[in-house]
C-alpha positions in Angstrom: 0.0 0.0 0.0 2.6 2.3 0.9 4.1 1.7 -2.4 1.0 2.5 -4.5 0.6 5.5 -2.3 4.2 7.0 -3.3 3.3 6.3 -6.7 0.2 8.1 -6.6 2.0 11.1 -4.8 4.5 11.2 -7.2 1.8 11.1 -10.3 0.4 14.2 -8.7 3.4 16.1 -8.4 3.8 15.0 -12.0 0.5 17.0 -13.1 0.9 19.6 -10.6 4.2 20.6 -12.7 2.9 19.6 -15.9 -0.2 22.2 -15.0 1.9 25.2 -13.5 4.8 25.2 -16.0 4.6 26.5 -19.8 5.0 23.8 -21.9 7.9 25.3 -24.1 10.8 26.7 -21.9 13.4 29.4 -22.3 16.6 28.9 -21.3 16.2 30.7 -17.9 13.1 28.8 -17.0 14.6 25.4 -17.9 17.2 26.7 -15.4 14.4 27.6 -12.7 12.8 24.1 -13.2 15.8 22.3 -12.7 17.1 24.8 -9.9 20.5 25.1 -11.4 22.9 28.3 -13.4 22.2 29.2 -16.5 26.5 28.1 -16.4 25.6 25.2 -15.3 23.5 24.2 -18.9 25.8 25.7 -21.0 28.6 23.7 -19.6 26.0 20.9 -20.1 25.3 22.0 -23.1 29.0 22.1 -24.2 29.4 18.6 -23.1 26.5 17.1 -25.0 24.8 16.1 -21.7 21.8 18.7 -21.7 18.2 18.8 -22.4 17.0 18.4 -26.1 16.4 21.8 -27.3 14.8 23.6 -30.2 16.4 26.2 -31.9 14.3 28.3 -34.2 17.2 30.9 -34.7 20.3 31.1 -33.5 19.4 33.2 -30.7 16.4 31.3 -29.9 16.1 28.1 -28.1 13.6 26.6 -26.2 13.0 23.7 -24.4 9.8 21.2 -24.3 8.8 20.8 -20.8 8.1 16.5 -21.3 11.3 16.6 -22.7 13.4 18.2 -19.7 11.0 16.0 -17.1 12.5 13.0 -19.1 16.0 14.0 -19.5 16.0 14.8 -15.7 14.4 11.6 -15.0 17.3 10.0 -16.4 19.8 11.9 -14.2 17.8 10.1 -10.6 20.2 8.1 -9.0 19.2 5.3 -6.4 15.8 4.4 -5.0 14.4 8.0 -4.1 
């Protein structure tokens, strides 16, 4: 039970996220989300270990939400 109640927790954190962040993402909010520098992703960036992004110019890039959720998900180590 405790389990399924866990799971169920983290579903609605899931939603609560998904429902109080825009869907596409500058830079800067990517950095928000993810609580780190905006150094911080272009050194990931640099090192090919960053969020998929979309550039539509060369000054603009943004960042689908699902997409940073799952690239982040990857990152979890352990059992939480």
């Amino acid at each position: 039970m405790t389990e399924q109640l866990r799971a169920l927790e983290s579903r609605i954190e899931e939603l609560e996220i998904r429902l109080n962040t825009p869907r596409i993402m500058t830079p800067r909010e990517v950095c928000d989300f993810l609580q780190i520098s905006e150094r911080s992703l272009y050194d990931m960036k640099e090192r090919g270990d960053a969020p998929p992004a979309m550039y539509f110019s060369q000054r603009t890039v943004r960042y689908d939400l699902l997409e940073v959720m799952a690239w982040a998900k990857q990152k979890e180590v352990g059992n939480g």
